[in-house]
C-alpha positions as CSV (number, residue, x, y, z in Angstrom):
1,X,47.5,16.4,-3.3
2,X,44.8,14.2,-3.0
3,X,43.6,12.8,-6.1
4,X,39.7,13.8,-7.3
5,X,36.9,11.4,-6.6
6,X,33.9,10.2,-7.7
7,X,31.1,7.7,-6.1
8,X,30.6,4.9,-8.8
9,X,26.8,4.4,-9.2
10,X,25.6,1.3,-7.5
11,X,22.1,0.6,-8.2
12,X,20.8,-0.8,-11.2
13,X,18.3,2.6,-11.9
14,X,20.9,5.1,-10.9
15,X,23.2,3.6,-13.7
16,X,20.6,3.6,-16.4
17,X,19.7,6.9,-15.8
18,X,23.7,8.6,-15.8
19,X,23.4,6.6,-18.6
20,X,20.2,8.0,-20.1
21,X,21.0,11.8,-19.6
22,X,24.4,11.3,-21.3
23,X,22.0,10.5,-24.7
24,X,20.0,13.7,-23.8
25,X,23.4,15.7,-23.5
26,X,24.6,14.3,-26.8
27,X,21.5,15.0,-28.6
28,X,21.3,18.5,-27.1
29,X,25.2,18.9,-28.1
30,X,24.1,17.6,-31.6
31,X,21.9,20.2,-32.1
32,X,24.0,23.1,-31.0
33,X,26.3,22.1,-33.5
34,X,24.4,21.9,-35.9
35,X,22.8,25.3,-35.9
36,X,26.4,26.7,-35.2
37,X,27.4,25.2,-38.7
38,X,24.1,26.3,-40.4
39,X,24.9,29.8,-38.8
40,X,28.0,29.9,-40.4
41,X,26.3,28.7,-44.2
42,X,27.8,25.3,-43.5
43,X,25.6,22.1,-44.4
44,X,27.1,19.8,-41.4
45,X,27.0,16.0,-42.2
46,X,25.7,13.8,-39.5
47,X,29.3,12.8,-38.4
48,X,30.5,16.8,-38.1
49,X,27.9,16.9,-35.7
50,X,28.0,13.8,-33.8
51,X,31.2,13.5,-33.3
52,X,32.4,17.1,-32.2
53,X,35.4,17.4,-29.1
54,X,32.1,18.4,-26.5
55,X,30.3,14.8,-27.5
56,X,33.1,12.5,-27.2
57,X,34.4,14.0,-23.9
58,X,30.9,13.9,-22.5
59,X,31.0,9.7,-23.7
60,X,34.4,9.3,-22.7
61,X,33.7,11.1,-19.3
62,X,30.2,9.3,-18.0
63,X,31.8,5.9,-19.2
64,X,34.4,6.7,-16.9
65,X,32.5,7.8,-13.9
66,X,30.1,4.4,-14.0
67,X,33.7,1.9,-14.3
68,X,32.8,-1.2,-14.5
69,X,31.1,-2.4,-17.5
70,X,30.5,0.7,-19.4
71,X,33.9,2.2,-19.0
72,X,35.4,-1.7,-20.1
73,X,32.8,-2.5,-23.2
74,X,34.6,1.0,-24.6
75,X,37.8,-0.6,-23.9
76,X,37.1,-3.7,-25.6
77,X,35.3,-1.8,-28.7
78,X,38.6,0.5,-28.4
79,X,41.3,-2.3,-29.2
80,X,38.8,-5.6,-30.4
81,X,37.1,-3.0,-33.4
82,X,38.9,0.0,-33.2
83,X,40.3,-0.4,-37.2
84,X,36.3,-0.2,-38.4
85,X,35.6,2.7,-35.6
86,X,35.7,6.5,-36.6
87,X,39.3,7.5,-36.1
88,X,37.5,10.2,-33.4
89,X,35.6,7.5,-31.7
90,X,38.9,5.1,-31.8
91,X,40.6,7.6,-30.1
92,X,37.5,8.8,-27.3
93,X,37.3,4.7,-26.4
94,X,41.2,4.4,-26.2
95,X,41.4,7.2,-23.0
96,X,39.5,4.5,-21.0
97,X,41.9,1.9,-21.0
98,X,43.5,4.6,-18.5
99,X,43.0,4.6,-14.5
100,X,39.5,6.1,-13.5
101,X,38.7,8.2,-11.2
102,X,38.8,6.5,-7.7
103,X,35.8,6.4,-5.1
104,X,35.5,8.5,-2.1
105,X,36.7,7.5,1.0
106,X,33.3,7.2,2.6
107,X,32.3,4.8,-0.3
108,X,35.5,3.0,-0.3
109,X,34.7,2.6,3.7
110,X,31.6,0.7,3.2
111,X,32.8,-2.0,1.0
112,X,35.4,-2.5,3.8
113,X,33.2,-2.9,6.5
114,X,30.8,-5.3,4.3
115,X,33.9,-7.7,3.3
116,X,35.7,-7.6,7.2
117,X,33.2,-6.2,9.1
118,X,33.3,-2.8,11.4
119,X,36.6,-3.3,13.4
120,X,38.3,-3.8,9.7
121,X,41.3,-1.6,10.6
122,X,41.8,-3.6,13.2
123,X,43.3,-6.6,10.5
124,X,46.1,-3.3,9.7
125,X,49.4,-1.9,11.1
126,X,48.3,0.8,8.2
127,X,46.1,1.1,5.6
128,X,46.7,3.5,2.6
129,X,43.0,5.3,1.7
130,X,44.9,6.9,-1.8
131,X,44.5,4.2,-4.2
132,X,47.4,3.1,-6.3
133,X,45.9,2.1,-9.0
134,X,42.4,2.7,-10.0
135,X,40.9,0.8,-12.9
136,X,37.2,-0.5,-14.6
137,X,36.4,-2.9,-12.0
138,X,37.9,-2.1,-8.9
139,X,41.1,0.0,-6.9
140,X,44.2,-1.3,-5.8
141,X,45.2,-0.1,-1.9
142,X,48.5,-0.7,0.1
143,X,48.4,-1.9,3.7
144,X,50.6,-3.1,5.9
145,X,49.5,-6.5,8.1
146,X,50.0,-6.4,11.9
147,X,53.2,-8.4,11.0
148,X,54.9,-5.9,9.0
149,X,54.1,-7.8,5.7
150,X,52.9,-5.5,2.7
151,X,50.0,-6.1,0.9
152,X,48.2,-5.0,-1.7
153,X,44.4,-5.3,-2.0
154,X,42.2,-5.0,-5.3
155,X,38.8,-3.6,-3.8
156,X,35.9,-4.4,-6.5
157,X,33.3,-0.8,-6.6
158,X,29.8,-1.4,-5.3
159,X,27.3,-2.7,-7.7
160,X,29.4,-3.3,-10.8
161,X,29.1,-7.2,-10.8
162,X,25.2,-7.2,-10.6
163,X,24.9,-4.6,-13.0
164,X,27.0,-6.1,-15.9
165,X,24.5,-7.3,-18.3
166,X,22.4,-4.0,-18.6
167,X,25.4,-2.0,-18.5
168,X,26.9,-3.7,-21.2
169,X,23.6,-3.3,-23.4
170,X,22.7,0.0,-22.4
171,X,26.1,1.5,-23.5
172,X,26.3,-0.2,-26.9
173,X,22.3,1.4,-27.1
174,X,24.0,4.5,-26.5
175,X,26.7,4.1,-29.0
176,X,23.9,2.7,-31.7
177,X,21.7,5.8,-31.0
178,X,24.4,8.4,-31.3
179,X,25.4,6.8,-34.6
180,X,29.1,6.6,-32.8
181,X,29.0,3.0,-34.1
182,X,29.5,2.5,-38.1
183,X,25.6,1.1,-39.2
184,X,27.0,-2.5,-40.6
185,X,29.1,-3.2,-37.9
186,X,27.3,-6.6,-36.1
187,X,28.9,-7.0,-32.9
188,X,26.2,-9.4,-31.6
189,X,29.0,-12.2,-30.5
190,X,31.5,-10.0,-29.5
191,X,28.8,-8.0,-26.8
192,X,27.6,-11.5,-25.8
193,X,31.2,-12.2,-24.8
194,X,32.0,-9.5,-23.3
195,X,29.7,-9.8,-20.8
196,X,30.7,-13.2,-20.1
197,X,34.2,-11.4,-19.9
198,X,33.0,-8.7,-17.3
199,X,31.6,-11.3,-14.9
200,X,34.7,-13.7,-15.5
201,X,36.7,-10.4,-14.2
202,X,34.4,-9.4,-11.4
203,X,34.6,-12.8,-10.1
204,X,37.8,-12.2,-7.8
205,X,38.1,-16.5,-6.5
206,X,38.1,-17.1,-10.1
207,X,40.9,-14.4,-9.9
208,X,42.7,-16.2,-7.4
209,X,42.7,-19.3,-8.8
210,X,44.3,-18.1,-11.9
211,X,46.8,-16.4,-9.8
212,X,47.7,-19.1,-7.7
213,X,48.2,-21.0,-11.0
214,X,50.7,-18.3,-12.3
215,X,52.4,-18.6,-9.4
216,X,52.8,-22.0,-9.0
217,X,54.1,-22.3,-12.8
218,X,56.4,-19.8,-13.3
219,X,57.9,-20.0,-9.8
220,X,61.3,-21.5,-11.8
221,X,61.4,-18.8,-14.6
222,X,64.2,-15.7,-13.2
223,X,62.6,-13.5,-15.7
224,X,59.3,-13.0,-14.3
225,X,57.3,-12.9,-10.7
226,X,54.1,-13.1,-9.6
227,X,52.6,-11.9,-6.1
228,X,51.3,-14.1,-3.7
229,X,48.0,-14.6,-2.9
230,X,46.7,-14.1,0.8
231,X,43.6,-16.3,1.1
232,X,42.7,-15.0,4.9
233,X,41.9,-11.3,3.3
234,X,40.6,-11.9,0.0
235,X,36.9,-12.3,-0.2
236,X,34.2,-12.2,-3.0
237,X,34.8,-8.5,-3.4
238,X,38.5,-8.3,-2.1
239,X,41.7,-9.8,-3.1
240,X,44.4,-9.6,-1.5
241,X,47.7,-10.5,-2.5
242,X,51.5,-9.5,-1.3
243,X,52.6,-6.3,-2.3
244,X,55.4,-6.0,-5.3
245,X,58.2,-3.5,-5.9
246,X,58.6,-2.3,-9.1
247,X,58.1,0.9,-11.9
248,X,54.9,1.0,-14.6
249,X,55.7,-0.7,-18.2
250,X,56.1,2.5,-19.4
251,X,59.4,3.3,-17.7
252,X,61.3,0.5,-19.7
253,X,61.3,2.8,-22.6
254,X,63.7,5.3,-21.0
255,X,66.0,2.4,-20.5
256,X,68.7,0.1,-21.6
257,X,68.4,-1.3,-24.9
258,X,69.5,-4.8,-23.3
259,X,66.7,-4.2,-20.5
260,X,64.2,-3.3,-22.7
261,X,65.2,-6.4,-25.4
262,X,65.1,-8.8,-21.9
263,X,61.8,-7.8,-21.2
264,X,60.1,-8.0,-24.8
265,X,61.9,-11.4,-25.1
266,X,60.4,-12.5,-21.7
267,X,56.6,-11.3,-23.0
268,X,56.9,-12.7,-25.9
269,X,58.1,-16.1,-24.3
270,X,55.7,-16.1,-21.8
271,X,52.7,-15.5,-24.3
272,X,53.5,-18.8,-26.1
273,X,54.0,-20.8,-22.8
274,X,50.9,-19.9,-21.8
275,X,49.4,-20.8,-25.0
276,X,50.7,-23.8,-25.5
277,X,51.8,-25.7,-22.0
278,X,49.7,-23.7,-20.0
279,X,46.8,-23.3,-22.2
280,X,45.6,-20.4,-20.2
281,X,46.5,-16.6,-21.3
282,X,46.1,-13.1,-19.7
283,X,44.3,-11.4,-22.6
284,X,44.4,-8.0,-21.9
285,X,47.6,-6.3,-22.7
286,X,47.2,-3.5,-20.6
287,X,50.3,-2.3,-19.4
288,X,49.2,-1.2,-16.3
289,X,49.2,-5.4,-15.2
290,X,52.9,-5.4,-15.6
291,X,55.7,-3.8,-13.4
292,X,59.6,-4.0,-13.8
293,X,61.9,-4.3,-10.6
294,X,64.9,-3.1,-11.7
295,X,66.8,-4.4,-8.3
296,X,65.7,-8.3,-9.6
297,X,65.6,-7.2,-13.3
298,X,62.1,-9.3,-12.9
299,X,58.7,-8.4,-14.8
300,X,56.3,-8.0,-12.6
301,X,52.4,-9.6,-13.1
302,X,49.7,-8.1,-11.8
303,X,46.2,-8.8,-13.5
304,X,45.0,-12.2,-13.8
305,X,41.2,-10.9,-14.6
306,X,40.8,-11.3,-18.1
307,X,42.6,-14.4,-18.2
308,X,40.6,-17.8,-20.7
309,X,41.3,-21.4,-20.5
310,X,42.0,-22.5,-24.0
311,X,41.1,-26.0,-25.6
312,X,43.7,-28.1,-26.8
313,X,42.0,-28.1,-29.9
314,X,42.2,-24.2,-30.6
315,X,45.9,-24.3,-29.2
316,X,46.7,-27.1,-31.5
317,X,44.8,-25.3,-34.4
318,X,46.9,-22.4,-33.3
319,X,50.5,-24.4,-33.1
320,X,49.5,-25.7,-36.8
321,X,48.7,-21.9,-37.8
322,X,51.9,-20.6,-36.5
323,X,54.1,-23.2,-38.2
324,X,52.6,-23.0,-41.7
325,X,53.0,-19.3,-41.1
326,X,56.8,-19.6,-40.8
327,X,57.0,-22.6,-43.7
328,X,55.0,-20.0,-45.7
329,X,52.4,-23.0,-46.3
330,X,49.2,-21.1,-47.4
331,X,47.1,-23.9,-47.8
332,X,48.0,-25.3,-44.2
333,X,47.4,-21.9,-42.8
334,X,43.9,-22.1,-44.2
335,X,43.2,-25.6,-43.1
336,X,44.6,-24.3,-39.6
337,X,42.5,-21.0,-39.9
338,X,39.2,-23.2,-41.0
339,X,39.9,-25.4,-37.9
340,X,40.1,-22.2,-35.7
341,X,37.0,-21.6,-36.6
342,X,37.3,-18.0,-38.7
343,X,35.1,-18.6,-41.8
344,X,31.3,-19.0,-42.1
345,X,29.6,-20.6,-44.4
346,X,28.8,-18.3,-46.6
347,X,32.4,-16.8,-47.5
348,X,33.5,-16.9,-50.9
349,X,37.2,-17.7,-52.4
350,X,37.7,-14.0,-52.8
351,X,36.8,-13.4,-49.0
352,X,39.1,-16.0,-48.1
353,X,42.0,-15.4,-49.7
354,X,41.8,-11.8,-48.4
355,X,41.7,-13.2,-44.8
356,X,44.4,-15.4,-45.8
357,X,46.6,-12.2,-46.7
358,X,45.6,-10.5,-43.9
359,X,46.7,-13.4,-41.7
360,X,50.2,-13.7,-43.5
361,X,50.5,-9.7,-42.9
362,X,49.8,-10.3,-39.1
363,X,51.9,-13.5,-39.1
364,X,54.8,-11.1,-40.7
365,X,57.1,-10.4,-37.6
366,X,57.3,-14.4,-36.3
367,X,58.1,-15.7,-40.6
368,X,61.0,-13.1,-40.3
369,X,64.3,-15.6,-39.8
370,X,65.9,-12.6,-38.1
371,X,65.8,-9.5,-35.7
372,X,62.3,-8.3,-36.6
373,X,62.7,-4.2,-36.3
374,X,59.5,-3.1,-34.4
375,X,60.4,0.5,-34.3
376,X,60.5,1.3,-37.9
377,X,57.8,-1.2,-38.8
378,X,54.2,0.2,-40.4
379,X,52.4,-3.0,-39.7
380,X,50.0,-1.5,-37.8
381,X,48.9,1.2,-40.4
382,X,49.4,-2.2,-42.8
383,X,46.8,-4.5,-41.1
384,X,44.4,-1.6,-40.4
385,X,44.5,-0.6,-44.1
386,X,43.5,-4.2,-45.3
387,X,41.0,-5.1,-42.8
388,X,39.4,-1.7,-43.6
389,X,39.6,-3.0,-47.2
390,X,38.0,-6.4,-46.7
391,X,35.4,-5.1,-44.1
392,X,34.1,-2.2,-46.1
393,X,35.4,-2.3,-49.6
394,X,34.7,-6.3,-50.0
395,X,31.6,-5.9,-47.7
396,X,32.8,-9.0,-45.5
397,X,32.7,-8.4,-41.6
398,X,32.9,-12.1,-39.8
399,X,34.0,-12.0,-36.7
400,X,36.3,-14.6,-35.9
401,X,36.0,-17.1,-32.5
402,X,35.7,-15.0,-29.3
403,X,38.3,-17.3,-28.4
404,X,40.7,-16.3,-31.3
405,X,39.7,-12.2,-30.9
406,X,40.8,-12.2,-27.4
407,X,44.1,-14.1,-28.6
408,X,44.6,-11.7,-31.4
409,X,44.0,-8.6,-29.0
410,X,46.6,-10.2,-26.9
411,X,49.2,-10.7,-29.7
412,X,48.4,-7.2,-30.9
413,X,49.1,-5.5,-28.0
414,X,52.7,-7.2,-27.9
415,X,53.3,-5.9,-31.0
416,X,52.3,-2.2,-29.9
417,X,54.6,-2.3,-26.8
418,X,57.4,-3.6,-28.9
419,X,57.0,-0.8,-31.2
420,X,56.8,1.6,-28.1
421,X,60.2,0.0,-26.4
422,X,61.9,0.2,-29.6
423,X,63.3,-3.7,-29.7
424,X,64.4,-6.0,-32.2
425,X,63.5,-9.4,-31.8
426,X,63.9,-12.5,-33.8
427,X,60.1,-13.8,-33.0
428,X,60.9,-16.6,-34.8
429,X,63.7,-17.4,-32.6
430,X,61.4,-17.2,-29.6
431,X,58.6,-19.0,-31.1
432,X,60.6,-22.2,-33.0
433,X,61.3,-23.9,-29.5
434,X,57.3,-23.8,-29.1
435,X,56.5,-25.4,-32.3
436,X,58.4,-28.4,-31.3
437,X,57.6,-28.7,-27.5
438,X,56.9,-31.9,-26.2
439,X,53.3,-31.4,-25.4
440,X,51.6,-31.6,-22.0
């Protein structure tokens, strides 16, 4: 069975106007709702009407259709300010870090023939028209080379890389207008980023280049592969790169405890490497960028789009944050926290020592000397409660370094996929080797 399709909206106009009748449909949904409730001698408050099942699949489902920018600011607002989100909205913006719907054949056709040019099946043995994968910026097809080697290539939708900025501004417009967004919430710096973000992702040789570097690096670890990257097919809106065997994240849960324990260890591991030797690190936590090949018992990395080059002075900040965490040295942890960059000028002593809490609360699983029980844990609930405290009932809201949010998304999404797989891991044990390491 084929799967559905949709054409992604490539010019500028056509975008802001899917865009524009999705804020017609929610106020006309608003209103429906609203004299349903009043029909039934209910007084509906603003979010009883806003945010009713109808509206948030209407969101959920134009973000989706557009891809690119719009469907990937409601992942970022999903997982980067999802603890200060309605719990509705939370879970509306979380359904798009799922594949989207894939582009029609025709569609897919032309962005073909504009990368290789009109004899472009001629480069293939076979080429696979059913994506498999299909994501915010682009779909991932399987071909087969005229010498029997298997590739995959990540094919970028028309339009999204030019429309990014206005995308980007018109959907958190949307979200402002709808009141879907809390009022207080500023999230000037973190918009400005993510567009920055969007076109560091859309920018497939900037891909490459962190690929190749992946490759090159971890070429000695038995843990973990990464494909290859085929320079003769990959252009500015194709890369191509060698096909790799292997079964979504997900699957590890069904597994072996060793297995799944192997592979939390080897995330875990590789998170600090990449911190602090290679100073690099693939932000998004996605689990669709991983696969497991249970023939090599080898994770499998995929994505290298949302990946930031780090300065020695935030990974330093960061190695001194990590070790004062596990010494339980508060007043290094707030030099090192100062250093990173997280309070303004303005905080107060309060405000800071509530950070400082809520940075020893995050920090909880690496100060634990021993096998830190994800699957029983209530961290999560923990750090949402307290940042909801501090944000709303303290009135502070400051975010912290773009650099440091994308870090902390990373870290957080470990955490959620150890929890998932069930593992015990002595972080600590993982981490202490790193805290040492004879620097680069």
């Amino acid at each position: 069975m084929q799967p559905k399709t949709k054409a992604v909206p490539s010019g500028r106009l056509s975008r802001i106007m899917h865009l524009g009748s999705l804020v017609t449909r929610v106020a006309g949904g608003v209103v429906a709702e609203s004299v349903r409730q009043y029909s039934s001698g209910h007084r509906p408050s603003p979010k009883d009407v806003l945010l009713t099942p109808a509206n948030l699949k209407r969101v959920a489902e134009k973000l989706a259709h557009l891809r690119g920018a719009a469907m990937k600011v409601g992942q970022l607002l999903s997982m980067d300010a999802g603890d200060l989100l309605p719990a509705e909205l939370s879970e509306l913006l979380s359904q798009l870090r799922a594949s989207a719907t894939p582009m029609p054949m025709l569609q897919l056709a032309e962005v073909l023939e504009q990368s290789f040019g009109n004899d472009w099946q001629a480069s293939f043995q076979q080429f696979g028209f059913t994506p498999i994968a299909a994501a915010s910026i682009g779909q991932v097809h399987r071909a087969v080379l005229l010498n029997g080697q298997v590739v995959a290539l990540k094919i970028q939708y028309p339009g999204v890389a030019k429309s990014i900025d206005s995308d980007v501004d018109n959907v958190v417009s949307l979200l402002k207008l709808s009141r879907l967004l809390p009022a207080g919430l500023d999230l000037t710096e973190l918009i400005e980023e993510a567009k920055v973000q969007l076109h560091a992702e859309a920018d497939y040789q900037q891909e490459a280049s962190h690929l190749r570097y992946y490759r090159d690096s971890l070429v000695g670890n038995p843990q973990i592969r990464v494909p290859e990257y085929i320079p003769e097919l990959s252009t500015q809106h194709v890369l191509a790169m060698s096909y790799e065997q292997g079964e979504p994240l997900e699957s590890v849960e069904t597994l072996s405890h060793g297995i799944r324990q192997q592979v939390a260890e080897a995330l875990l591991s590789l998170f600090f490497q990449e911190l602090f030797e290679f100073r690099r690190v693939q932000t998004d936590p996605n689990f669709a960028n991983y696969l497991y090949d249970a023939s090599t018992s080898q994770l499998v990395l995929l994505d290298f789009g949302a990946t930031r080059v780090y300065s020695k002075t935030i990974c330093d900040a960061y190695r001194a944050l990590f070790t004062a965490g596990v010494q339980g040295d508060s007043q290094l942890m707030e030099q090192a926290a100062r250093q990173i960059g997280y309070f303004s000028e303005s905080v107060n002593e309060g405000q800071v020592a509530s950070v400082m809490r809520l940075f020893s609360l995050a920090l909880e699983p690496l100060k634990a000397d021993h096998a830190y029980d994800f699957s029983s844990t209530d961290l999560a609930r923990r750090l949402r409660d307290q940042g909801m405290e501090l944000s709303f009932g303290q009135g502070y809201w400051h975010s912290p370094p773009v650099d440091a949010l994308f870090l902390h998304r990373k870290l957080a999404g470990l955490y959620l996929l150890f929890a998932r797989l069930k593992v015990k891991i002595n972080c600590q044990g993982v981490l202490r080797p790193w805290l040492t390491h004879d620097e680069q």
